[in-house]
C-alpha positions in Angstrom: -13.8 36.2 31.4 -9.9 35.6 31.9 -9.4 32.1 32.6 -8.0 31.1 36.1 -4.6 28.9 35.9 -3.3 25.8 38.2 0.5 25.4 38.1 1.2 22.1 39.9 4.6 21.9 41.1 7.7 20.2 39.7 11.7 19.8 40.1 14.3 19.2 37.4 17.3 18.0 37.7 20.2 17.8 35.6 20.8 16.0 32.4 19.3 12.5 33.0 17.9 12.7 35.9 14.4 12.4 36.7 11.7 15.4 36.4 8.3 15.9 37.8 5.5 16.6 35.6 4.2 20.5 35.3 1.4 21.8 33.9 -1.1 25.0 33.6 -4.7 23.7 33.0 -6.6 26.7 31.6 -10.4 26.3 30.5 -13.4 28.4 30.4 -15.3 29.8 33.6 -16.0 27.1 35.7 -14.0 24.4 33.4 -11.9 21.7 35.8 -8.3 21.8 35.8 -6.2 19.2 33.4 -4.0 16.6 34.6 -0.9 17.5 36.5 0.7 15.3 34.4 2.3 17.6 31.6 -1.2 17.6 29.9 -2.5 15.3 27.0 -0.8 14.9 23.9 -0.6 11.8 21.0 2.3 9.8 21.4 5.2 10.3 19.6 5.0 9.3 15.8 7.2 7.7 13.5 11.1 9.1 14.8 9.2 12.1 16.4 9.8 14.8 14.4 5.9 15.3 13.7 4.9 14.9 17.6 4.4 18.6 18.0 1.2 18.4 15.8 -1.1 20.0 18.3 -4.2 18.8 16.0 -3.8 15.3 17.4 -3.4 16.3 21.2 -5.8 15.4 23.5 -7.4 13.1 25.9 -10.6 12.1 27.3 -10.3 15.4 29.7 -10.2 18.0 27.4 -12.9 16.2 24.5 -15.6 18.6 23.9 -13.6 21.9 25.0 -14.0 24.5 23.3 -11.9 27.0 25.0 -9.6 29.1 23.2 -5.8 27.9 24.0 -4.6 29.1 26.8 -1.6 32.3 26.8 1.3 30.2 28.2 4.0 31.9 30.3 7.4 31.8 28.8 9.3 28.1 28.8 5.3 26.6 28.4 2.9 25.9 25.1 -0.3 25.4 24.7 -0.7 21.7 24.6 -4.6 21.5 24.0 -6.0 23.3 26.9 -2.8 23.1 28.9 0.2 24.9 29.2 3.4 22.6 29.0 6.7 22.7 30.4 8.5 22.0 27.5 11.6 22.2 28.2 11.4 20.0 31.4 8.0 17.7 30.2 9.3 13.9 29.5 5.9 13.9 28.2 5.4 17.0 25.7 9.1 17.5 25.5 10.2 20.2 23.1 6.8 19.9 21.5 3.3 18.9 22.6 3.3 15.2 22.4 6.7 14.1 22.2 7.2 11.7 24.7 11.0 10.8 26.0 9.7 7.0 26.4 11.2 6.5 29.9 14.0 9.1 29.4 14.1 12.8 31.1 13.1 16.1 29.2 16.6 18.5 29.7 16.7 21.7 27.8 13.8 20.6 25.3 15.8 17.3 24.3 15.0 13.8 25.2 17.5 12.1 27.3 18.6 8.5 27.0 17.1 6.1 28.9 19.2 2.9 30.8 17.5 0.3 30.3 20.5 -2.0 31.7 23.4 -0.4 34.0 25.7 -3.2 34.4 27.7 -5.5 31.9 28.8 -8.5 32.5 32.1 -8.4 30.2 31.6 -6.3 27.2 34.4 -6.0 24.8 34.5 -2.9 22.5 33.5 -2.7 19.0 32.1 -6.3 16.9 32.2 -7.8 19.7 29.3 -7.0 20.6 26.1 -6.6 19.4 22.5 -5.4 19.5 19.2 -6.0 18.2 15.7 -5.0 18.5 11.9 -7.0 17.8 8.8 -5.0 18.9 8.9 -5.7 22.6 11.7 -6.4 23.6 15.4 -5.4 23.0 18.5 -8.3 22.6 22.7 -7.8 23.2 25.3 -10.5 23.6 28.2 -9.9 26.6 31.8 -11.4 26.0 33.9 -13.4 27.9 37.1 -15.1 26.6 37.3 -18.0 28.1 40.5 -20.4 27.2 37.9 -23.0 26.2 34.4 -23.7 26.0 34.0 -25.1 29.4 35.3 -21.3 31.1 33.6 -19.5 27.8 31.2 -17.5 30.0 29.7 -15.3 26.8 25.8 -14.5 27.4 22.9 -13.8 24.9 20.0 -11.5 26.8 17.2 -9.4 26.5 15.0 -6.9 28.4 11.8 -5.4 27.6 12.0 -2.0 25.6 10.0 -0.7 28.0 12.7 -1.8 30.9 12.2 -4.5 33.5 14.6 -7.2 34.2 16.9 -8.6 31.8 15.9 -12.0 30.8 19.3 -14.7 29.8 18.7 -16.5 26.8 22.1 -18.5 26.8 24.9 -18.5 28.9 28.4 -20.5 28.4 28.8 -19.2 24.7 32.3 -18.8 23.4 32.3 -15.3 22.6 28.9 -14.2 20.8 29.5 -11.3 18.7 27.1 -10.4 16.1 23.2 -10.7 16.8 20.0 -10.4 14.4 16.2 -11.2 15.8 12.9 -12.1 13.7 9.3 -13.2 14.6 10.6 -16.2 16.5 14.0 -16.2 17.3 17.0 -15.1 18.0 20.3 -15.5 16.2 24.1 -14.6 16.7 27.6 -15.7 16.3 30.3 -17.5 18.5 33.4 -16.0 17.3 35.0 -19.4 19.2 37.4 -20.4 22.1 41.5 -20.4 21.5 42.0 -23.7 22.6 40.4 -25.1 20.3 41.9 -22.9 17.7 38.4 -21.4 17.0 37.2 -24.6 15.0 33.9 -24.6 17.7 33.2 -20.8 16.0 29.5 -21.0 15.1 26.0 -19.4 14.2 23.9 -19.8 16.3 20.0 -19.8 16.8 17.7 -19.9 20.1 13.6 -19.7 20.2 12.1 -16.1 21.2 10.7 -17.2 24.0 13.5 -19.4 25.1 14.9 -22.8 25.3 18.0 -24.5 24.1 20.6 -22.9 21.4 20.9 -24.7 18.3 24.0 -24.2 16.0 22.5 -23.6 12.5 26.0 -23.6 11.0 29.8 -23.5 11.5 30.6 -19.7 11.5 33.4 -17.4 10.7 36.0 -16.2 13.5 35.3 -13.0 14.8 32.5 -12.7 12.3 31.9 -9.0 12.6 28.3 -8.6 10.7 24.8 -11.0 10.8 21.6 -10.4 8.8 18.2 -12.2 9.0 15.5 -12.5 6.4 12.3 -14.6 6.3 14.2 -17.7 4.7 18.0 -17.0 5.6 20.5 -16.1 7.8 23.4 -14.2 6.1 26.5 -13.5 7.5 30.5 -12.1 6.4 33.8 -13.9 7.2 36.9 -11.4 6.8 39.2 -14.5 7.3 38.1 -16.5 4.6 37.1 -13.5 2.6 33.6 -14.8 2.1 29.7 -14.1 2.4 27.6 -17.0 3.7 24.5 -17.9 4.3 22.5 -20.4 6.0 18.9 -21.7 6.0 16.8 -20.4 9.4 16.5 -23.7 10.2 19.8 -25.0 9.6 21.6 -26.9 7.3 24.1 -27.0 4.7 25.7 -23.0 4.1 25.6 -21.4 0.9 28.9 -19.3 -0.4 27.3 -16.0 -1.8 30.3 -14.4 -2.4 34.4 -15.4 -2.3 37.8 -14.0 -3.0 36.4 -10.8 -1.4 39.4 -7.9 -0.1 38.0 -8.3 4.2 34.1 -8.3 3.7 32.9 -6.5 6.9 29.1 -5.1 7.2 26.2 -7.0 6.1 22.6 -6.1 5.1 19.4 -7.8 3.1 16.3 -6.3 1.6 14.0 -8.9 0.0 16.0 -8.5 -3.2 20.0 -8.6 -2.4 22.6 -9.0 -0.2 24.7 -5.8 0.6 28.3 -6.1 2.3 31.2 -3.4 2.5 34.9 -5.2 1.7 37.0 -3.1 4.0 40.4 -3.5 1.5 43.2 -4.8 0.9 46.5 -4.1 3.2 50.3 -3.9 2.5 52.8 -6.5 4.5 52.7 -3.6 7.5 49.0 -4.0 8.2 49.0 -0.5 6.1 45.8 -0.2 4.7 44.7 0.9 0.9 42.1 2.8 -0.2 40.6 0.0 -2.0 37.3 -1.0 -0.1 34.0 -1.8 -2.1 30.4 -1.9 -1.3 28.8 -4.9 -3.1 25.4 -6.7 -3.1 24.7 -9.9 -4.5 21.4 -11.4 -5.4 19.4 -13.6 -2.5 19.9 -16.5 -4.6 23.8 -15.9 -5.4 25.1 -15.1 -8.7 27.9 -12.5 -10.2 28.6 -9.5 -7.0 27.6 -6.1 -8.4 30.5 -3.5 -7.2 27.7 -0.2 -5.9 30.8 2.0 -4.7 34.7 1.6 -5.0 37.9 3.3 -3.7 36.5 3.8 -0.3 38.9 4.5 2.9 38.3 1.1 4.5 34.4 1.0 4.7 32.4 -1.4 7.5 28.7 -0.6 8.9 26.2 -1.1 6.1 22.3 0.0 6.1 19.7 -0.2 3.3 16.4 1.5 2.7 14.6 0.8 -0.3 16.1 4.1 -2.7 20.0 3.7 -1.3 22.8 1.9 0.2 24.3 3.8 3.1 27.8 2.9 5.1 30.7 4.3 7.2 34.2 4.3 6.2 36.4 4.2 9.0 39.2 6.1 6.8 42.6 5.2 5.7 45.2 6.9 7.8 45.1 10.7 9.1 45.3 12.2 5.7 42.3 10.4 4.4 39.5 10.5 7.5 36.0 8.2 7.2 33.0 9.2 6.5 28.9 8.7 5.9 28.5 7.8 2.8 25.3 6.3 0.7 24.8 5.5 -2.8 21.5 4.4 -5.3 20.6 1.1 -4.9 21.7 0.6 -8.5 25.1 1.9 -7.6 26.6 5.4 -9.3 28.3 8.3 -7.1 28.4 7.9 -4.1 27.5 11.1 -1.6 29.0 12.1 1.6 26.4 12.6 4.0 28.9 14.0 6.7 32.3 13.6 6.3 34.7 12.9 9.7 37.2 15.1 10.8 39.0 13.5 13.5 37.3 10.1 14.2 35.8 7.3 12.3 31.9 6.3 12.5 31.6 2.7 13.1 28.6 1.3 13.6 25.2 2.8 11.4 21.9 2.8 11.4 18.9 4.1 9.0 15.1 4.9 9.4 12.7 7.0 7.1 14.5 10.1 7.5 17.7 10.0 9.2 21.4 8.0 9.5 22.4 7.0 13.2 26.1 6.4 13.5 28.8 6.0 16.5 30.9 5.3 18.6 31.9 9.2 19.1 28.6 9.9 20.2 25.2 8.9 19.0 25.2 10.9 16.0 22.2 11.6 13.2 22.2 13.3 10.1 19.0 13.3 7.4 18.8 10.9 4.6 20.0 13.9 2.6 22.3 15.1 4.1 23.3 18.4 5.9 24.3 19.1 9.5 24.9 16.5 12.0 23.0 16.5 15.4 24.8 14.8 18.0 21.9 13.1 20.3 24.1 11.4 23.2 27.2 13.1 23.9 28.7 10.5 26.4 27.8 7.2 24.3 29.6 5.3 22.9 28.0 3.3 20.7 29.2 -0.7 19.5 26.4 -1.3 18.1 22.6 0.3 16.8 19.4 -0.7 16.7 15.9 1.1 15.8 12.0 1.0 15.8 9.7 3.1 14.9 10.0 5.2 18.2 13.6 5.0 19.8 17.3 4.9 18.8 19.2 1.8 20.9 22.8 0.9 21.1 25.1 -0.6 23.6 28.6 0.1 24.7 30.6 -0.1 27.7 28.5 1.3 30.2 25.0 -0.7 29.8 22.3 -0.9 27.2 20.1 2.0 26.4 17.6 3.8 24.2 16.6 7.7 23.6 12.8 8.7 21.7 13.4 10.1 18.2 
């Protein structure tokens, strides 16, 4: 017998806006309709990509069903015994299963998420920063203050899921940087002019809250921070040094000097990475002399992974490579994404830049996030870029196992993989 459908109603609106489940519950003769709720469907896995395996759709509704799938209308698919809207389904969008995590469903794509529309005082590029622990995601706001008692800098958080932002610190002279753990959170104060930046710190605060503790005088404007389970690591272009400090404090530790403007910083549990943006002539003209290095945890002789590069900054690390973004020397010699063996050897343009420069990156399992033109992604191997978020503009990135994150002008944000 041909089975009878139920089409619930829904709106869409445009890109970002909210959409209404819709769904076609199909089952055998006398069978119940499914939830009007876009149907059932695992959650998204890993960045996504595999969420459309209809094998692991499903929910307590539809166990024991042995209907056939149902013959879905053009713009649906058969998501177990339902008929999605695909293109339109924050829950099964695209594919049966891939949820948009709080975002809209437009045109088969997941749409980014606000999880935070208003700013206090951001400033643009490192000077500000973002960070992400499994429930909750952290970003620091700048204000320049003329001294530390009108520094007005902030250090928050709010729930991945969104809620309310919660204030970790307030009065802080211009917190850039920022790196999270199991049970705390970390950043730098890039200082106050008055005092000719000699208050610039690194800084540490409980998870859960309570009073900042400097761990350790830090570097002005310090672009980059790391965090592993002993040490916080950090760069200082001024001094031309990499540092590091114990998590609780205490006397730093020079990993690195004499180094041409050290910029982006990254840790696996064997090495400390860092990209040396170059040297530059008594115009501020700069060579195509930068380096990406790594060190050992416990210091020693740098290792030089990949020279000559057009002025490189953001760093990543996965266990097989290093991966980075040169901003690019000039017009005539444009950035790019780059990686390069974790040994060091040639290094490979992922996607080369036309007519900006990627700034801050980002690396998962399969795939490279870069800004600020954009929210940009390209596979670990390379090929054609996607661009994910037209209108960001990302400072700074962040990722779990579900979502992309970054901040910029505009508020904080996230978009499902």
């Amino acid at each position: 017998m041909r089975c009878a459908r139920s089409i619930t109603r829904f709106r869409s609106l445009v890109l970002g806006a909210a959409v209404s489940a819709a769904s076609v519950a199909c089952g055998s003769a006398g069978g119940s309709a499914g939830p009007a709720d876009g149907g059932p469907g695992g959650p998204a896995t890993g960045d996504g990509s595999t969420a459309g395996d209809n094998s692991t759709a499903g929910d307590a509704s539809t166990a024991g069903d042995s209907s056939a799938a149902p013959a879905c209308d053009a713009g649906f698919s058969a998501c177990g015994s339902q008929c999605a809207p695909v293109e339109i389904d924050p829950k099964n969008c695209g594919a049966c299963g891939h949820d948009c995590l709080g975002g809209a469903c437009y045109g088969s794509a997941c749409q980014p998420a606000t999880l935070v529309s208003t700013l206090f005082d951001p400033g643009g590029g490192q000077n500000f920063a973002i960070a992400v622990s499994a429930t909750s995601v952290y970003w620091t706001e700048v204000f320049s203050g003329g001294n530390a008692a009108t520094a007005s800098g902030r250090v928050l958080s709010v729930p991945i899921a969104g809620g309310s932002p919660t204030t970790f610190a307030t009065g802080q002279a211009s917190p850039g940087p920022i790196a999270v753990d199991a049970t705390s959170v970390y950043w730098i104060n890039a200082g106050t002019a008055n005092s000719s930046y000699t208050d610039a710190t690194v800084m540490k605060i409980p998870i859960g809250g309570g009073s900042p503790t400097a761990l350790a005088p830090g570097p002005v404007n310090g672009p980059s921070l790391a965090v592993d389970a002993t040490s916080v690591y950090w760069t200082d272009p001024g001094h031309g040094s990499v540092m590091k400090v114990s998590v609780g404090g205490g006397a730093p530790v020079t990993l690195a000097s004499s180094q041409p403007w050290p910029t982006g910083i990254a840790v696996d549990a064997a090495s400390v990475y860092w990209t040396n943006g170059g040297t530059t002539d008594s115009n501020g003209t700069r060579h195509q002399d930068g380096t990406v290095m790594k060190v050992a945890l416990g210091g020693g002789a740098p290792v030089t992974l990949a020279s000559s590069q057009p002025w490189p900054i953001g760093i990543a690390v996965d266990t097989a490579s290093v991966y980075w973004a040169n901003n690019g020397v000039g017009l005539l010699t444009p950035g790019g994404v780059m990686k390069v063996a974790l040994g060091g050897g040639s290094p490979t343009t992922l996607y080369p830049a036309v007519s900006w420069s990627p700034g801050s990156i980002a690396v998962d399992a399969r795939s490279v996030y870069w800004g600020p033109v954009g929210l940009n992604r390209v596979a670990l191997g390379g090929g054609s870029a996607t661009l994910l978020a037209p209108a960001a503009s990302p400072a700074s990135i962040a990722l779990d196992a579900k979502s992309v994150y970054w901040v910029d002008r505009g508020g904080v944000y996230k978009l499902a993989k």
